[in-house]
C-alpha positions as CSV (number, residue, x, y, z in Angstrom):
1,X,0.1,6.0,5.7
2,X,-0.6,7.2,9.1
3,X,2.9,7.6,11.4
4,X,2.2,6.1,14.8
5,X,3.7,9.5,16.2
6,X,0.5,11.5,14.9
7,X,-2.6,10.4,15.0
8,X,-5.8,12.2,13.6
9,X,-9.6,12.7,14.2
10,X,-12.5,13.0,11.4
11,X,-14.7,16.2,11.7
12,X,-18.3,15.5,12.2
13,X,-20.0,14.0,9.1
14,X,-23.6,13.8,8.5
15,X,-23.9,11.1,7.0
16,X,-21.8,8.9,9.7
17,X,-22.5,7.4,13.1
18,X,-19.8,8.5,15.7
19,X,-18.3,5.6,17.5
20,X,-16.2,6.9,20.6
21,X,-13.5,5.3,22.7
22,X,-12.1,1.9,22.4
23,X,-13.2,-1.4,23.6
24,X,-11.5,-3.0,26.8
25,X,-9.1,-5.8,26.5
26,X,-12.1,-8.1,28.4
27,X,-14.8,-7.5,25.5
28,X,-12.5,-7.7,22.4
29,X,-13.4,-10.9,20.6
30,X,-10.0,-11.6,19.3
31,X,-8.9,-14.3,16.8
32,X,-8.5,-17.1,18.5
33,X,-4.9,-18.4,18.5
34,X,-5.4,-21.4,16.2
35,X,-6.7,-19.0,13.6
36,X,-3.0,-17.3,13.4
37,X,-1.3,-20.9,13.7
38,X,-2.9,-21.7,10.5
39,X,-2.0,-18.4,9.1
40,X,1.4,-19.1,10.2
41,X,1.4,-22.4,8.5
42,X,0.0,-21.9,5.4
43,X,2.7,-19.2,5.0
44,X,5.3,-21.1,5.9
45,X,4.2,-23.5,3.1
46,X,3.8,-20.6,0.6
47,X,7.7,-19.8,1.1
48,X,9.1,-22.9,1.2
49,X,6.7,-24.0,-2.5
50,X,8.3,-20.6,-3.4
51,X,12.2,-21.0,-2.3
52,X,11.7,-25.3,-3.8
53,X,10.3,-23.6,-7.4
54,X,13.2,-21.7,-7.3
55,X,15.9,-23.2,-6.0
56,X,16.2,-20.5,-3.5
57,X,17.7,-21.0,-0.1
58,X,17.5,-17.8,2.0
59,X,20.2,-17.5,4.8
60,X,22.0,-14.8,7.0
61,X,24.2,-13.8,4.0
62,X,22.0,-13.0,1.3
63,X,18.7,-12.1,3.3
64,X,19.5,-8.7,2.2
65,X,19.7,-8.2,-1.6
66,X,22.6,-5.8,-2.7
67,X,24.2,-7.6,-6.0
68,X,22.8,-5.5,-9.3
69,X,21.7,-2.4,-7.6
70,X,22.4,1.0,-6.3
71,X,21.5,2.5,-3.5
72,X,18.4,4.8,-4.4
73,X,19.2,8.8,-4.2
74,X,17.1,11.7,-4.4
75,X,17.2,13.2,-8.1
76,X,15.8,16.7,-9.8
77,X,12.0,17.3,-8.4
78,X,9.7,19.2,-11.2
79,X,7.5,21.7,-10.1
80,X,4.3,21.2,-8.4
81,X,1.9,20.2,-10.5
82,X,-1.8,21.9,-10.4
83,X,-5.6,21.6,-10.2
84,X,-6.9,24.5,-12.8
85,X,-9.7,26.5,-11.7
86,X,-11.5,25.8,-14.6
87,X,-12.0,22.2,-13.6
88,X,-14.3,22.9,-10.8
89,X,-13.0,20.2,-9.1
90,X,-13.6,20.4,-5.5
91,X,-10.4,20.4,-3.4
92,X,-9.9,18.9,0.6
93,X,-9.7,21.9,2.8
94,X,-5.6,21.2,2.9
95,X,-5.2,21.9,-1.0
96,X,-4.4,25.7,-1.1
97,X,-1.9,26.3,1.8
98,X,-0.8,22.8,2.7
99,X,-1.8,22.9,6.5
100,X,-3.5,20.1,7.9
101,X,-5.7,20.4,10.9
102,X,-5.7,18.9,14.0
103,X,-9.4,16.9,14.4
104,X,-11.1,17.3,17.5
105,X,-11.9,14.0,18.7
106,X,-8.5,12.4,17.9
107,X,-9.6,9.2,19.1
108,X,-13.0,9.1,17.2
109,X,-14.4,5.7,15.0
110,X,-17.0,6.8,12.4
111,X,-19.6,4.1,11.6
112,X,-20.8,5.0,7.9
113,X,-24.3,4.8,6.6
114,X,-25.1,3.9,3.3
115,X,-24.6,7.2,1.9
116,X,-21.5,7.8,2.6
117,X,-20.3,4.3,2.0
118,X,-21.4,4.8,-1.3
119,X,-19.5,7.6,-1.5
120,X,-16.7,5.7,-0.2
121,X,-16.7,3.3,-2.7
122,X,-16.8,5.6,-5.8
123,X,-13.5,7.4,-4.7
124,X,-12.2,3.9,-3.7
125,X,-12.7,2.7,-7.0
126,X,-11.2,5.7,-8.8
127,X,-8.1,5.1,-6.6
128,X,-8.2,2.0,-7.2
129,X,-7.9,2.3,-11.1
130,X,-5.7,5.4,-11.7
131,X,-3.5,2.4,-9.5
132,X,-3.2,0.0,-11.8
133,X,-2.6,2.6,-13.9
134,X,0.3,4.0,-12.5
135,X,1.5,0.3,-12.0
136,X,1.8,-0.7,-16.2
137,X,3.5,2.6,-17.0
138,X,6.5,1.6,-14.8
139,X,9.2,0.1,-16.7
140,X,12.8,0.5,-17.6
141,X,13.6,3.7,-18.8
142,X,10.6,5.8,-17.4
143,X,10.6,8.3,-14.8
144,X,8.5,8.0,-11.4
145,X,8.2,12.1,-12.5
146,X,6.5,10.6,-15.9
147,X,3.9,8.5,-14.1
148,X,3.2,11.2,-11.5
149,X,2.0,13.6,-14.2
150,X,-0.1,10.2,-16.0
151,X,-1.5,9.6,-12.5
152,X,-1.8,13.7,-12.2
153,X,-3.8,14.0,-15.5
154,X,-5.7,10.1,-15.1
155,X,-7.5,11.5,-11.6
156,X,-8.4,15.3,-12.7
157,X,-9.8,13.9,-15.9
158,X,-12.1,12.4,-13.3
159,X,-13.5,15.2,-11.7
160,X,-11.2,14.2,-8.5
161,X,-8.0,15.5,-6.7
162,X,-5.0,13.6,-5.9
163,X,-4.9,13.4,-2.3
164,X,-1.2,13.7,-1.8
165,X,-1.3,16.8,-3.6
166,X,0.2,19.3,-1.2
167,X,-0.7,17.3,1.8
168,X,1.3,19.2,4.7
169,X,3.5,20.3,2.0
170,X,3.9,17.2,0.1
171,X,5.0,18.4,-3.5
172,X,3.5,15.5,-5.9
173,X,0.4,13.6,-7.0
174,X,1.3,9.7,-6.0
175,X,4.3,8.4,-3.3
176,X,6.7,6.4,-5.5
177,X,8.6,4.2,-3.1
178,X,12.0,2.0,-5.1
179,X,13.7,-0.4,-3.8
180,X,14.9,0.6,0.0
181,X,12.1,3.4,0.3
182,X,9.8,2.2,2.5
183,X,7.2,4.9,1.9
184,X,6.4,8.6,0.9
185,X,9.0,8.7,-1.8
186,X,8.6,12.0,-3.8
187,X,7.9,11.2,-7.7
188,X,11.3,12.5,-9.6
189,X,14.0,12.7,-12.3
190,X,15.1,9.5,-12.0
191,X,14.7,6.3,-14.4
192,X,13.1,3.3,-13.5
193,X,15.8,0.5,-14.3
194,X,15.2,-3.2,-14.6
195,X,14.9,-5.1,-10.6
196,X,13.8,-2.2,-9.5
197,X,11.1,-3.0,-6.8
198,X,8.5,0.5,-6.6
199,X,5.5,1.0,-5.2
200,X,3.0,3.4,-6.0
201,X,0.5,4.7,-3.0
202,X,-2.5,6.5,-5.2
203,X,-5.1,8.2,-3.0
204,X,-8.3,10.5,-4.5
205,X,-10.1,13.0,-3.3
206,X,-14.1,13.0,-4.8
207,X,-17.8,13.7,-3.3
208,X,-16.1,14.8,-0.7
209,X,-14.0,11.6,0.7
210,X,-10.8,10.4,-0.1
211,X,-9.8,7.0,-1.8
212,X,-6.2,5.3,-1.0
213,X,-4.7,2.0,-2.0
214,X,-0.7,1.1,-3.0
215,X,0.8,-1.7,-5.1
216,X,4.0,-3.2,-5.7
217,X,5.6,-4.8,-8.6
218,X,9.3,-5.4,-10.0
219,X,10.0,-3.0,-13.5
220,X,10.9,-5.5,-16.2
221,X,9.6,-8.6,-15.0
222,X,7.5,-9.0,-18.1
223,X,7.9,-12.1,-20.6
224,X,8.1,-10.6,-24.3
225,X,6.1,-12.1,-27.1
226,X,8.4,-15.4,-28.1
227,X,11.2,-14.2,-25.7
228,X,10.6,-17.3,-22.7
229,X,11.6,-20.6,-22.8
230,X,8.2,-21.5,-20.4
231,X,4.9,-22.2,-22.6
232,X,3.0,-21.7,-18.9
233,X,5.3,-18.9,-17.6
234,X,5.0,-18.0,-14.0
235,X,2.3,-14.2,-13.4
236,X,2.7,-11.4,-11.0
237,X,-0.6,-10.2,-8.8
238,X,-1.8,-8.3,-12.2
239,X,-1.8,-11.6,-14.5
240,X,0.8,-10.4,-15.9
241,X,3.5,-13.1,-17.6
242,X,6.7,-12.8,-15.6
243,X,9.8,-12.9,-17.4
244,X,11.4,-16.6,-17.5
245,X,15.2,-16.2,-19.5
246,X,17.8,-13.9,-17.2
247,X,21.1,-12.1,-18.8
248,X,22.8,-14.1,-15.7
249,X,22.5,-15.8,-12.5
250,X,23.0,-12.3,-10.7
251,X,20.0,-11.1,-12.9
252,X,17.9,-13.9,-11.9
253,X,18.2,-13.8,-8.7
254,X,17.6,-10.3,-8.4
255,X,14.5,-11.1,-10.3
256,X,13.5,-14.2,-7.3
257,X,14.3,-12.5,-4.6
258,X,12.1,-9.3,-5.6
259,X,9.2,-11.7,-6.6
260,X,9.7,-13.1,-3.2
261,X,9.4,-10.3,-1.0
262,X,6.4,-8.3,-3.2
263,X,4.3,-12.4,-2.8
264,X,4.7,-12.3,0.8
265,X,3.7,-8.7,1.1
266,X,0.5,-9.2,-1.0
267,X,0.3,-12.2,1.3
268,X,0.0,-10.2,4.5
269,X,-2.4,-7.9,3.3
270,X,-4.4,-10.9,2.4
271,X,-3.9,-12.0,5.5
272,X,-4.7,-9.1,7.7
273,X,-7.9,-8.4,5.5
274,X,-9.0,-12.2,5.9
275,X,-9.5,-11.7,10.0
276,X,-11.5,-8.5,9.9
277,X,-15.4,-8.9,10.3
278,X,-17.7,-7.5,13.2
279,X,-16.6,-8.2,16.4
280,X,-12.9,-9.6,15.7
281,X,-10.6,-7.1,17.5
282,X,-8.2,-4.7,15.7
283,X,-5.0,-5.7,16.5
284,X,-6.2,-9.5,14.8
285,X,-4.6,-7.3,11.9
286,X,-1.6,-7.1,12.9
287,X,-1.1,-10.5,14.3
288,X,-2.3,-12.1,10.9
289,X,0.3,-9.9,9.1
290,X,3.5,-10.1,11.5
291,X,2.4,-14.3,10.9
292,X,3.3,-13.8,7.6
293,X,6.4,-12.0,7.8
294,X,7.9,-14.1,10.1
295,X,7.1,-17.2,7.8
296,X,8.9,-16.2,4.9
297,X,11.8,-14.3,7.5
298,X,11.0,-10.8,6.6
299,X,10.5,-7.9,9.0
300,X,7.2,-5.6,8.9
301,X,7.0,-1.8,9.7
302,X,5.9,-0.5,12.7
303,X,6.6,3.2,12.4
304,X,3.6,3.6,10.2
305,X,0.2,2.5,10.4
306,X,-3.4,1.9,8.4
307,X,-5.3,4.3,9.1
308,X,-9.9,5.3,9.2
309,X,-10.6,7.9,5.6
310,X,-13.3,9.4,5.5
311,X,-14.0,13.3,4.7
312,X,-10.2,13.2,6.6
313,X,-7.5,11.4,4.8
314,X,-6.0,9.9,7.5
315,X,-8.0,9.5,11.3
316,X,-8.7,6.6,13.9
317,X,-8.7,3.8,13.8
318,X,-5.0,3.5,13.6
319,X,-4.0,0.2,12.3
320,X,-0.9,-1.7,13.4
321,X,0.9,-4.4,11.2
322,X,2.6,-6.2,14.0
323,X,1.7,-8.2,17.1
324,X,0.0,-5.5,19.6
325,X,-2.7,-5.0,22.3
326,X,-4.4,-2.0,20.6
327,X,-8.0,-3.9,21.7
328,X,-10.8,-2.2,19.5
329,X,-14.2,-4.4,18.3
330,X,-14.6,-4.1,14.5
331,X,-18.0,-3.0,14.1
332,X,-20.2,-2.6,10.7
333,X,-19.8,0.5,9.1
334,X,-16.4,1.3,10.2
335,X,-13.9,2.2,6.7
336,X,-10.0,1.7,7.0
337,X,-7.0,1.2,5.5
338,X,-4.4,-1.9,5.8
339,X,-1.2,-1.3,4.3
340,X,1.3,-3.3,5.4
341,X,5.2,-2.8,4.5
342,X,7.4,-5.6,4.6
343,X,11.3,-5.3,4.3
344,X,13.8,-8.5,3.4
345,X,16.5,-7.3,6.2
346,X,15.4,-5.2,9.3
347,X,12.1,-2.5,9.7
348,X,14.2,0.0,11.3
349,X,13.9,3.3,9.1
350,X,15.2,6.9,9.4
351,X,13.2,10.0,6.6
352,X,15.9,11.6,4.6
353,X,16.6,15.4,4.4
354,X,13.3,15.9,2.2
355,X,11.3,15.5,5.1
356,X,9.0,12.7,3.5
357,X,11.2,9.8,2.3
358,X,11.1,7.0,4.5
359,X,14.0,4.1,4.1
360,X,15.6,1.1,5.6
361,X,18.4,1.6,7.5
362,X,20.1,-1.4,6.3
363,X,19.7,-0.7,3.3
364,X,16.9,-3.6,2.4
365,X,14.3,-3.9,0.2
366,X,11.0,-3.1,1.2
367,X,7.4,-4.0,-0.8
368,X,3.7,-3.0,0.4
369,X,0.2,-3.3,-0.6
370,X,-2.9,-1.5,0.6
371,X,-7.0,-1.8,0.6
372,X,-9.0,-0.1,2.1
373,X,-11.5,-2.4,3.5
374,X,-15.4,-1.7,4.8
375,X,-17.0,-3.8,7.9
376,X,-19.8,-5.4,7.2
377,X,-22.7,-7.0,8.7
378,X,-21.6,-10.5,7.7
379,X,-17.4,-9.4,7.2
380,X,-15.5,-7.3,5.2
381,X,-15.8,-6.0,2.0
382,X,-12.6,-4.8,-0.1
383,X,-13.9,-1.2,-1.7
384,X,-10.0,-1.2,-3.5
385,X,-10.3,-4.3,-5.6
386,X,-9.8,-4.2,-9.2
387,X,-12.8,-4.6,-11.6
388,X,-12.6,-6.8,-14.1
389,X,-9.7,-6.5,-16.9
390,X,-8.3,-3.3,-15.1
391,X,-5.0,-4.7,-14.3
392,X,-4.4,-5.9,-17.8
393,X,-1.5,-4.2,-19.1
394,X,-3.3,-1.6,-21.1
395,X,-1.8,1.4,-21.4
396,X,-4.7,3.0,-23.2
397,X,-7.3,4.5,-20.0
């Protein structure tokens, strides 16, 4: 995630087109305002199918969920992990001493060729299943620390590096963001425990470009074998069987309220990733997603962005998840990331003393999903989607 207070430039790549500059407001073809209506609608539908399903009626006193949780706190961090020599694995130029340098064009667009899209796609897919990955280990009981080493281990045994890894300092292998953390939580000591809502942000460095996508889902919302009372039990975004019996109402609507904010953030990516072919304008991203949001009455982020990848982790173009101006023609060849993060009270956010956590400062909820999404002659193709039977839960990759 990009923070809208630093943006970046890609270095010259060979196999890329440079794109400079930005289209004017006059020659941005942008979705036209009927397009975001629907949007708008068929959201507002989605919720209210939702909140009728479950009984749910959200108002000013319970838009924040506080009943059966904690506030999250930092715990013990384990020691950096590391990239053995004797892997060969070729590192990004940040690995060894953490520093991160400023591009040169900061304002820059690459349009890829076929060679490096295909390059594009391999780490894309590799980040895409060392994902779902980290996603099936989290349940009750485990430590974000735990799936940091799985997600660790999953992408060397790959011939890749974690991305994250040592990223201006940043001392783990995958963000793991619970509950109020918005983003860029640091993997630790502490247990997963049932509700929780966490996200995991998994990024891969291979051929010499970087991969990046993030999932959310709840830890425990799983229907055992005989344990439901629904023969046709309600699935998360994995296919996964969501749990259908509760300890108590407090439980349950812990459980509805989480399902509720991670739907409408898958939504909004949908959403946002729906509008994008060549000539739309960028900030159609952003008005698709904040359409969303404000159908089911949630906030979205605007301290941190989408961002281009490339050879770079993180460079232009910069990608809002609001309403904005930011007028920029999608062209083929251009390779970003949409991430939106949607909170259940208010966006506002504030990093605590770790320097990387990000969190509400209401103390709300937040849920986000990522894809990092390629322009095409004809539209947009998703290089983050799952393949086929990788988000089974199936611990065994």
């Amino acid at each position: 995630i990009a923070a809208a207070t630093s943006p970046r430039a890609l270095p010259s790549a060979s196999s890329c087109r440079q794109f400079f500059g930005a289209a004017s407001s006059a020659s941005a073809s942008s979705s036209s305002s009927s397009t975001i209506d629907a949007i708008s609608e068929s959201s507002t539908q989605n919720a209210a199918t939702f909140d009728s399903h479950y009984g749910y009626t959200r108002t000013s006193a319970n838009r924040i969920h506080r009943k059966s949780r904690s506030p999250v706190v930092a715990h013990a961090v384990s020691k950096q992990r590391t990239v053995p020599a004797e892997l060969n694995i070729a590192p990004p130029p940040y690995a060894e001493a953490g520093v991160v340098m400023p591009g040169l064009f900061p304002n820059r667009v690459l349009l890829h060729d076929e060679t490096s899209i295909e390059r594009m796609r391999t780490a894309a897919k590799l980040a895409r299943k060392v994902l779902d990955r980290a996603c099936n280990l989290a349940e009750e009981g485990t430590t974000t620390d735990a799936i940091d080493g799985a997600v660790h281990s999953a992408i060397l045994r790959a011939g890749a590096y974690p991305s994250p890894l040592n990223y201006s300092g940043f001392p783990k292998s995958v963000c793991s963001s619970i509950n109020e953390v918005i983003c860029h939580g640091i993997p630790d000591a502490r247990s997963l425990e049932n509700g929780n809502i966490v996200s995991f942000d998994v990024s891969c460095f291979i051929g010499g470009v970087h991969g990046d996508n993030c999932a959310t889902v709840i830890v425990g919302d799983v229907e055992e074998d005989g344990g439901g009372t629904d023969d046709d039990p309600p699935k998360d975004w994995r296919g996964v069987p969501q749990k259908t019996t509760f300890a108590n109402d407090e439980e349950r609507e812990l459980f509805v309220t989480g399902r509720r904010l991670v739907q409408a953030a898958l939504e909004s990516l949908n959403e946002g990733v729906a509008v994008c072919k060549p000539g739309a304008c960028l900030s159609d991203i952003g008005k698709a997603i904040h359409a969303v949001a404000d159908a089911y009455d949630y906030d979205t982020v605007r301290k941190y962005r989408g961002h281009g990848i490339s050879e770079e982790f993180h460079c232009a173009p910069f990608v809002k998840h609001y309403r904005n101006s930011d007028a920029l023609i999608l062209e083929p060849g251009m390779i970003f990331t949409i991430e939106p993060m949607l909170t259940e009270g208010n966006s506002d956010c504030y990093e605590w003393n770790d320097a990387w956590t990000v969190a509400t400062v209401d103390g709300g909820r937040s849920a986000q999903f990522e894809h990092t999404v390629l322009i095409t002659d004809d539209g947009v193709e998703i290089l983050t989607l799952p393949e086929d039977g990788d988000t089974e839960r199936d611990k065994q990759t």
